[in-house]
N, C-alpha and C positions, 0 to 999 in steps of 0.2 A: 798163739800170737799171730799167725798165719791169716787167720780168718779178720784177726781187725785190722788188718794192713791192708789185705784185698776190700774189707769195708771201707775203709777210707779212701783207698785209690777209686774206690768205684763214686763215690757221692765228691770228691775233685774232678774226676771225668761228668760227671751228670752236670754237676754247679760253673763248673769253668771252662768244662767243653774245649770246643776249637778256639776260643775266643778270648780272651780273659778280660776284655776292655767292659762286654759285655755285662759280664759280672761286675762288675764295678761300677759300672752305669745301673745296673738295678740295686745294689747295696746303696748308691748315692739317693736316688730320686724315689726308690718308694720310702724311707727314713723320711726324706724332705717334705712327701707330699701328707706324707702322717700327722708331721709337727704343723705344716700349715694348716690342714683343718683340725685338728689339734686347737688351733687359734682361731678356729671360725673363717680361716680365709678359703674359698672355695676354691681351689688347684686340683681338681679331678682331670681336669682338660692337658695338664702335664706330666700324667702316665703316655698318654698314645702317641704324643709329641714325641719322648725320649725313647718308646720303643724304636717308632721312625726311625727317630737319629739315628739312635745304636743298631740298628739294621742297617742303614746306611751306610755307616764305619766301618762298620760289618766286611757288609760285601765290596766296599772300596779298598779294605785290606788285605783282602782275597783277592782279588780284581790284580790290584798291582804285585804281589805275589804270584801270580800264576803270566801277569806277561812278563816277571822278572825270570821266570825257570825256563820260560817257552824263550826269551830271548837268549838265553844262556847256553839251552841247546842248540839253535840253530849257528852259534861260534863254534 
């Protein structure tokens, strides 16, 4: 039982990582961009957009976390 717990802990750290917003931003938009050409709408152009974003969120989340720790030690 050992083994499928650490398998599972291990594919939650790969899938959700540092991030989980991440995760969720690709669960949302590759689904979305399916169903549109799905429908014949051409939305290829809104995979590299969302990466963007969700890089952006990303590192803006990290960004303000680390001047909240840096500001917390120097109190």
């Amino acid at each position: 039982m050992k083994w499928l717990r650490n398998f599972g802990l291990f594919w939650y750290d790969f899938i959700i990582g540092d991030d989980w917003r991440v995760a969720a931003g690709v669960v949302i938009v590759v689904p979305l961009v399916y169903v549109a050409a799905h429908h014949g709408i051409n939305a290829w152009w809104l995979l590299p957009i969302a990466v963007a974003a969700l890089l952006a969120v990303s590192v803006g989340v990290e960004a303000r976390r680390a001047r909240s720790t840096r500001s917390t030690r120097r109190t």
